[in-house]
N, C-alpha and C positions, 0 to 999 in steps of 0.2 A: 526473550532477548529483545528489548529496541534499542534500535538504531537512529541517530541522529542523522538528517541530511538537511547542510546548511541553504538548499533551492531546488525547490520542485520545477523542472522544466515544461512547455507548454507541451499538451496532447495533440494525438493524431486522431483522428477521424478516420475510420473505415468506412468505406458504401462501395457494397461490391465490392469491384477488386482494385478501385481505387480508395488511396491515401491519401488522407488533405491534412498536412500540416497547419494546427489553428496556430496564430499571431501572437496571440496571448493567452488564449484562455486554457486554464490549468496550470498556472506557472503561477508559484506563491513561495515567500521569503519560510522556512522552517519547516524541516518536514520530518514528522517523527512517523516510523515504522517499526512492523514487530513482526514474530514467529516466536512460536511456543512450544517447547518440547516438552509430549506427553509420556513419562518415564513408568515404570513399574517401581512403586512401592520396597519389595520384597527383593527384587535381583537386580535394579536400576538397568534394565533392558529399558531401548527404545519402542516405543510404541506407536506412536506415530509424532508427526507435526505439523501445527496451523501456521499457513502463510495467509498471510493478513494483503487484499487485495483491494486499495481503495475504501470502497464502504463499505466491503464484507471482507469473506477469506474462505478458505478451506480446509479441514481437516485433512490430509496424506497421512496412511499408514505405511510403518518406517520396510514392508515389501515392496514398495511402488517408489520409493527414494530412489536417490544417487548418493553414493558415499566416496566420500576422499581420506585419503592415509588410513583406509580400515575400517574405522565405527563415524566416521564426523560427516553426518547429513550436507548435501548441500543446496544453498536458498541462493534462486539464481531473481535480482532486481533488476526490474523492466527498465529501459530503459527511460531517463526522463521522471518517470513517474514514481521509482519505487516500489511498485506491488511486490510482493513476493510468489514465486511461481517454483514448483518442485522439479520442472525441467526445462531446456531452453526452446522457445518457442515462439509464434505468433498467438497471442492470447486477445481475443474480442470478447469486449463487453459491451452490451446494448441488448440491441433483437436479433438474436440468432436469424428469425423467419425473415426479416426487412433484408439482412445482410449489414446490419449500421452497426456502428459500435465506437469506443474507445480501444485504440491499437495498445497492446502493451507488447514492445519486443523485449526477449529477454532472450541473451546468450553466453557463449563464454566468453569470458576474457583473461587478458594478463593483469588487469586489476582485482581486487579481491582482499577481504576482509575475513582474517583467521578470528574468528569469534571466539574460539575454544583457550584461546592466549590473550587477547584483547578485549576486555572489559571489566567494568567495574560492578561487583556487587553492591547494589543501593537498601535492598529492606531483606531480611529474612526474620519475620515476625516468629517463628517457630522455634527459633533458637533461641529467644530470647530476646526481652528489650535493650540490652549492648549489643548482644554481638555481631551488629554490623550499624556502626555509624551510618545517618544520612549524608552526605556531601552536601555543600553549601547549593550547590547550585540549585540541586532537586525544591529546596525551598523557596525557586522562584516562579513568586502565585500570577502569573502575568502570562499573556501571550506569546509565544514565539512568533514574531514577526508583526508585521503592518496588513492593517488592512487593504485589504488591491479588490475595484469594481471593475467590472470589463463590459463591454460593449457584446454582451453574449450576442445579443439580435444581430448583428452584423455576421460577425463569425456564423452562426446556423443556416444563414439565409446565404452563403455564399455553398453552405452545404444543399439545401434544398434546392438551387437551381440548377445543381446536379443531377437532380432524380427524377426518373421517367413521372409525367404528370399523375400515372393514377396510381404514383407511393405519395405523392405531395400533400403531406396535413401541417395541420399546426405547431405554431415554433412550441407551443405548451406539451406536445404530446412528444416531440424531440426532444426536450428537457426531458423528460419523464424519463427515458431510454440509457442516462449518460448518469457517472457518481457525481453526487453533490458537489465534489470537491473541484469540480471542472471551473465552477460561474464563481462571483464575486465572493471574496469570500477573506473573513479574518486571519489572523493568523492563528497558529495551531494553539490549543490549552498548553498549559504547566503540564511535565509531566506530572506530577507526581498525583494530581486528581486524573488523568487518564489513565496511570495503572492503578489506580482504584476502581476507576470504569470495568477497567476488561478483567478486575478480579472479583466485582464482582456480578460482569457476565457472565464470565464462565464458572462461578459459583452457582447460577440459576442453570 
């Protein structure tokens, strides 16, 4: 299942048990997201599901979910950011061992996207080559959105003179800790070459 979001808002910063809201960096025009429900074959029982987090994700199997009205998994998105997370929580990515990271909050809300009623079928090659038209739009071979550069050095170095002297290294080795998707950065691919991507990742 992906999800379209028309703006990625800027990240936070974790270090310690402080939060440093960055300015700009992480905030880009187009943001496509996903989670994938891995079914049984034979009984279409749940089995588990990948929430897709930045530049990775995790597989959840469907004992460690949360479900609503009965059987319907639920994918709670960070705030801002979109990652998908199988409950609501504070989620850091970076170095666990530093305490640095990118803050992903995720919780409940009164907004919310019935997935199970809301969307559209775009390819099921297995049934056949009719029986599911592409939509016009999936044939658009271009970027979602513009390209945006940021001033990363500024943003990190207002981080690093936060941190006791003997955590303080290089802004290259702070980059290294944070999703690519944070620093400058184009806009997203067409979908329709990124769900070729991720089918066939998870083919391999």
């Amino acid at each position: 299942m992906w999800v379209f979001c028309p703006f990625n808002g800027p990240a936070t910063i974790k270090v310690g048990i402080m939060s440093i809201p960055m300015s700009r960096i992480g905030q880009h025009v187009g943001d496509w997201e996903h989670f994938t429900l891995r079914l049984s074959n034979f009984t279409g029982e749940l089995w588990s599901v990948y929430f897709s987090q930045h530049s990775g994700g995790e597989w959840v199997d469907a004992p460690n979910l949360e479900f609503i009205e009965g059987n319907k998994p639920v994918v709670y998105s960070s705030k801002g950011g979109h990652a998908s997370f199988p409950h609501p929580g504070i989620y850091v990515q970076g170095s666990s061992k530093l305490g640095i990271g990118v803050r992903n909050d995720a919780a409940r809300s009164k907004f919310f996207i019935d997935s199970s009623t809301n969307y559209q079928i775009v390819a099921a090659e297995y049934l056949g080559d009719t029986a599911v038209v592409e939509p016009n739009w999936l044939q658009y071979m271009r970027e979602w959105g513009p390209t945006i550069v940021y001033d990363s050095r500024a943003e990190l170095e207002k981080i690093i003179s936060l941190l006791p002297v003997f955590f303080r290294f290089s802004v290259e080795n702070i980059f290294d800790l944070f999703p690519t998707e944070l620093y400058g950065r184009k806009g997203q691919l067409d979908q329709k070459r990124r769900i070729i991507g991720w089918k066939m990742k998870d083919a391999s």
